[in-house]
N, CA and C atoms as a LAMMPS dump frame, in Angstrom:
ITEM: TIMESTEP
0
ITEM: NUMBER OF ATOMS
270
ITEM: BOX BOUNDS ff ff ff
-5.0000000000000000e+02 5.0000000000000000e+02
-5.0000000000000000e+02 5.0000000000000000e+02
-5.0000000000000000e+02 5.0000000000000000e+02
ITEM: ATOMS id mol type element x y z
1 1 1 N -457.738 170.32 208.133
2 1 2 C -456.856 170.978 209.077
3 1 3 C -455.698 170.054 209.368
4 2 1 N -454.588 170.219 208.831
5 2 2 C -453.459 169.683 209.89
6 2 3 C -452.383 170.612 210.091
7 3 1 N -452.082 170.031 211.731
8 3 2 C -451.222 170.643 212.363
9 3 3 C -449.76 169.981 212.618
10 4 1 N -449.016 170.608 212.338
11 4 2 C -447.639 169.816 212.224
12 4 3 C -446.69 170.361 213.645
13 5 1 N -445.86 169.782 214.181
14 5 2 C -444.842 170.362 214.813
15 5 3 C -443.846 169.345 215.099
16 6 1 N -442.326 169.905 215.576
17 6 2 C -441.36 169.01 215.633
18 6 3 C -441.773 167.89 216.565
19 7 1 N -441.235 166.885 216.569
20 7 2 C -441.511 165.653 217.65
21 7 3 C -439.938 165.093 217.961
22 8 1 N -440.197 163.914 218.45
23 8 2 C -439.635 162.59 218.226
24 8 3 C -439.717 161.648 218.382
25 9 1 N -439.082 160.192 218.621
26 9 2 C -439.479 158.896 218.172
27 9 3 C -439.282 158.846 217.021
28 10 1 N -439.601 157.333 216.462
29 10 2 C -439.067 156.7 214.678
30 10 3 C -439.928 157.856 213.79
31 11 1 N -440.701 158.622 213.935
32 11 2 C -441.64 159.131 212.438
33 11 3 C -441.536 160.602 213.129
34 12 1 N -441.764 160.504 214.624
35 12 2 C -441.325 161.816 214.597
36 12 3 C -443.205 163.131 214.675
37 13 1 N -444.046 161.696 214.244
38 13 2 C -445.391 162.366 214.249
39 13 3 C -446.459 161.266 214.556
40 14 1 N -447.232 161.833 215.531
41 14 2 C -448.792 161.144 215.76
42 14 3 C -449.735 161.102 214.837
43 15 1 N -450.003 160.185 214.05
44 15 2 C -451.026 160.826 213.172
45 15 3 C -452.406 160.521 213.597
46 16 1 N -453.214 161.685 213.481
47 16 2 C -454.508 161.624 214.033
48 16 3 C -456.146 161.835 213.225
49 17 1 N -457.233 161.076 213.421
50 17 2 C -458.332 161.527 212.956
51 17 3 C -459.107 162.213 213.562
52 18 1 N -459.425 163.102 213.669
53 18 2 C -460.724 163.763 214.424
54 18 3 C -462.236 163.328 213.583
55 19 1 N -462.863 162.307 213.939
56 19 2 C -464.632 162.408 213.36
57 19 3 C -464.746 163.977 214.165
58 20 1 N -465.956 164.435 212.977
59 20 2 C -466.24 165.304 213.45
60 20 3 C -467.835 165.472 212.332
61 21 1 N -468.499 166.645 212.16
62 21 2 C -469.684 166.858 211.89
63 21 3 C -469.83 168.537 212.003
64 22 1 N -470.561 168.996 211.224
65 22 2 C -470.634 170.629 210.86
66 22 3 C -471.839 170.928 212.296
67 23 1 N -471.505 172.25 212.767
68 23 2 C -471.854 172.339 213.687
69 23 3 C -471.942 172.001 215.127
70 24 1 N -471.078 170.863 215.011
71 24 2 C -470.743 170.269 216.344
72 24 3 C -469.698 171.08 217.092
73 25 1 N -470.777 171.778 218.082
74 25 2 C -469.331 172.781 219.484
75 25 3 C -468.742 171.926 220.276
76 26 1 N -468.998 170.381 220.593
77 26 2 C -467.878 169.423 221.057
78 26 3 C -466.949 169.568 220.459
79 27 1 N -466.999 169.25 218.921
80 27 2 C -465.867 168.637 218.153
81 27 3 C -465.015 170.028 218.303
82 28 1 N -465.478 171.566 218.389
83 28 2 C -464.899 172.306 218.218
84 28 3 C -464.218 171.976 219.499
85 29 1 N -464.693 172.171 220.544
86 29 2 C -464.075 171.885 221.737
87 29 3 C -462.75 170.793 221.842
88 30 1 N -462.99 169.947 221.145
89 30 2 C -461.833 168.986 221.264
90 30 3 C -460.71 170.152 220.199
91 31 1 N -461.203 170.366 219.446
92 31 2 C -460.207 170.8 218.161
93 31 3 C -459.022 172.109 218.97
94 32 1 N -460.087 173.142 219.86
95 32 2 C -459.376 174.196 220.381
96 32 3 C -458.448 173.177 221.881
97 33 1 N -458.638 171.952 222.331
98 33 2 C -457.31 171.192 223.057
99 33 3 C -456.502 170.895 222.081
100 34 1 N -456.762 170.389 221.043
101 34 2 C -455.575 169.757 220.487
102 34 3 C -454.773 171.213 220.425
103 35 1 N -455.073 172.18 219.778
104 35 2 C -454.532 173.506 219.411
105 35 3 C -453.406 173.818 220.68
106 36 1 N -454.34 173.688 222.407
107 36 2 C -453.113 173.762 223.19
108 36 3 C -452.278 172.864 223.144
109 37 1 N -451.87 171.71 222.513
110 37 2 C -450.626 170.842 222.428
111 37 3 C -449.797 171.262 222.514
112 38 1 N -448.566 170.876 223.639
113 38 2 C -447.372 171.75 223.121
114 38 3 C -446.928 171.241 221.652
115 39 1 N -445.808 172.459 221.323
116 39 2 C -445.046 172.655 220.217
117 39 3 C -444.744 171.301 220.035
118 40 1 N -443.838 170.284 220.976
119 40 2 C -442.885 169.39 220.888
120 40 3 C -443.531 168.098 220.545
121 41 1 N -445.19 168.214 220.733
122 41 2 C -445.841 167.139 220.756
123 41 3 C -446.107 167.427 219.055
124 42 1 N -445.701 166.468 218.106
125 42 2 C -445.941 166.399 216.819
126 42 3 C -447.377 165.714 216.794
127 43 1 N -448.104 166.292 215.857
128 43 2 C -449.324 166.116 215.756
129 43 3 C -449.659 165.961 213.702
130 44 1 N -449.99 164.84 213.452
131 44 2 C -450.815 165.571 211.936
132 44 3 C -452.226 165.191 212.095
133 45 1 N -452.877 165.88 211.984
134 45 2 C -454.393 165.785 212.575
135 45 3 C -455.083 165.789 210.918
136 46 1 N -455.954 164.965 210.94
137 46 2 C -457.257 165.164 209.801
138 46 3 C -458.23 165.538 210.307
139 47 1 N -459.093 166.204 210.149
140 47 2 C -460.495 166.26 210.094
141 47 3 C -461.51 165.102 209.047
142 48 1 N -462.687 164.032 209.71
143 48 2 C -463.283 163.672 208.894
144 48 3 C -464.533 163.883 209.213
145 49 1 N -465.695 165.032 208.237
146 49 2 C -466.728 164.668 208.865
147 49 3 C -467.638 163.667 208.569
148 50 1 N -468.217 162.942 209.749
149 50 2 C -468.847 161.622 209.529
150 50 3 C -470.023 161.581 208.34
151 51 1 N -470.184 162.876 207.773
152 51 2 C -471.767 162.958 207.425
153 51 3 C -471.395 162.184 205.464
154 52 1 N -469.882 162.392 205.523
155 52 2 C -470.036 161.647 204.332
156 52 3 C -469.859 160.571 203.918
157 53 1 N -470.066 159.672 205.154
158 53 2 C -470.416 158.202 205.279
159 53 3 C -471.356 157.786 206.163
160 54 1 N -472.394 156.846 205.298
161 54 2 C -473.078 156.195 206.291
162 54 3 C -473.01 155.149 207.354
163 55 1 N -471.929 154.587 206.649
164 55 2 C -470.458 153.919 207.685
165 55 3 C -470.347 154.51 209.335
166 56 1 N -469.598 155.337 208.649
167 56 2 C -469.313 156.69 209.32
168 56 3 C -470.316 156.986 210.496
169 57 1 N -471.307 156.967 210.138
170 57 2 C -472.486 158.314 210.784
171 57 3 C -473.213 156.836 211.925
172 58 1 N -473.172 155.679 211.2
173 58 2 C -473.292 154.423 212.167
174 58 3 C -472.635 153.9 213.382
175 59 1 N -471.119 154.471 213.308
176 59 2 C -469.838 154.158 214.115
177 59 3 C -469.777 155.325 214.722
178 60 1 N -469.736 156.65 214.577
179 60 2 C -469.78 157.38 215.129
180 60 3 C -470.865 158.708 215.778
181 61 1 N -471.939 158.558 215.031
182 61 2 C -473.048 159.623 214.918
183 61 3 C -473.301 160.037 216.569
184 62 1 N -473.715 159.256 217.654
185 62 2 C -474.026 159.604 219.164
186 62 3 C -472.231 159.613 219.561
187 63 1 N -471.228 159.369 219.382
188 63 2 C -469.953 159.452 220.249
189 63 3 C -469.128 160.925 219.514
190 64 1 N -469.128 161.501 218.239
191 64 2 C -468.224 162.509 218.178
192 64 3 C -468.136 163.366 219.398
193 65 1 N -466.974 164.164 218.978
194 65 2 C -466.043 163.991 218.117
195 65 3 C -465.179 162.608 219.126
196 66 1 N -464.425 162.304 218.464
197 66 2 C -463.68 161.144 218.576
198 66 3 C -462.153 161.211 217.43
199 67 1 N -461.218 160.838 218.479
200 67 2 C -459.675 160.754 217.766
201 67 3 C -459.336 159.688 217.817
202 68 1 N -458.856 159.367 216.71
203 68 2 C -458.191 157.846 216.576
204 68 3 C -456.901 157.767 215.71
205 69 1 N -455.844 157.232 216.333
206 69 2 C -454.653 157.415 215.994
207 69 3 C -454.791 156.026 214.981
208 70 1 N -453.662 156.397 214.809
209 70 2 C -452.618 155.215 212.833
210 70 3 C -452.69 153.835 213.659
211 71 1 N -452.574 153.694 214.808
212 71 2 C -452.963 151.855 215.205
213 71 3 C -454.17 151.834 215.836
214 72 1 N -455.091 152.574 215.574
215 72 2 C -456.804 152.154 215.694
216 72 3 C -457.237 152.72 217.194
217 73 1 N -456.343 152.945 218.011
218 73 2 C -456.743 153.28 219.332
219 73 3 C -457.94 154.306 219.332
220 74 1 N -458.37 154.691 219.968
221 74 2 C -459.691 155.745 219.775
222 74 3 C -459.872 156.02 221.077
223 75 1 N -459.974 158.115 221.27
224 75 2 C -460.031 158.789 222.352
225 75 3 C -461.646 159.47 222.614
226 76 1 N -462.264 158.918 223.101
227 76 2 C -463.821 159.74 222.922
228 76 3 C -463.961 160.617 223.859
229 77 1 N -464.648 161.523 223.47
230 77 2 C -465.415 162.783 224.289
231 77 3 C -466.083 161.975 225.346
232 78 1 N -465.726 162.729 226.811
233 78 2 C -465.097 163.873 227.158
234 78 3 C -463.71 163.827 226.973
235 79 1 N -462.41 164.353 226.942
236 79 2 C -461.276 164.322 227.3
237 79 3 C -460.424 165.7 227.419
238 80 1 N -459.826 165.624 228.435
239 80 2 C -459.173 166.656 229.108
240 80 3 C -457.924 167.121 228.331
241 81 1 N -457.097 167.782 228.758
242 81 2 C -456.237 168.382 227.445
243 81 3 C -454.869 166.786 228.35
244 82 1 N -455.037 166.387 229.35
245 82 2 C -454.469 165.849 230.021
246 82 3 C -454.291 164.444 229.658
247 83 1 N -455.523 164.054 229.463
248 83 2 C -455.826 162.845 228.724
249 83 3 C -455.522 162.587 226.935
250 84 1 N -455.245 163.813 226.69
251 84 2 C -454.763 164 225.316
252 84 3 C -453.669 163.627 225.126
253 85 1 N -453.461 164.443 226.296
254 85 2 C -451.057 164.297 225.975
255 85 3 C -451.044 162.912 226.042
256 86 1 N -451.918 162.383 226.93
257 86 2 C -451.294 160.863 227.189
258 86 3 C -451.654 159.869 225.339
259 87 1 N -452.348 160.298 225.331
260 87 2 C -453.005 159.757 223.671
261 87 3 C -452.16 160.03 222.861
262 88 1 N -451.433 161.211 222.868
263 88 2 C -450.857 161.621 221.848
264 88 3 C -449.382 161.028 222.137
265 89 1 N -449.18 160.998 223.199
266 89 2 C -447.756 160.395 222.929
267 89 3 C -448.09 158.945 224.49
268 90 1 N -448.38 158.523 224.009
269 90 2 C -448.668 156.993 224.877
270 90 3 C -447.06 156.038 225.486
């Protein structure tokens, strides 16, 4: 899944990971906030689900879903659509 929209700043876009995992109604839950983002807030979002790393499933398995932007910062569940904006544009 990525979602694109105009921004600004130097790139102009947040780039984002969502961990996530099949069946998880958190992760959906985070996924339908990001969706309310406004327009202006540029977003490119990945989806990764953890299950195809054991890496992965070690670092994240009890905290999904979890967002982590292009300089490592990381937003964990719970978070409000409020606490987003601030993530997304810091």
């Amino acid at each position: 899944m990525r979602m694109r929209a105009r921004g600004t700043g130097s790139s102009g876009v947040t780039e984002l990971v969502l961990y996530t995992t099949a069946g998880c109604h958190l992760c959906e839950q985070a996924q339908g906030l990001l969706a309310e983002l406004e327009p202006g807030m540029a977003v490119d979002l990945r989806l990764q689900d953890i299950a195809e790393s054991e890496e992965l499933v070690d670092r994240y398995g009890v905290r999904i879903p979890v967002l982590r932007r292009a300089d490592g910062a990381e937003l964990g569940w719970p978070f409000d659509l409020d606490q987003l904006r601030r993530f997304v544009a810091p």
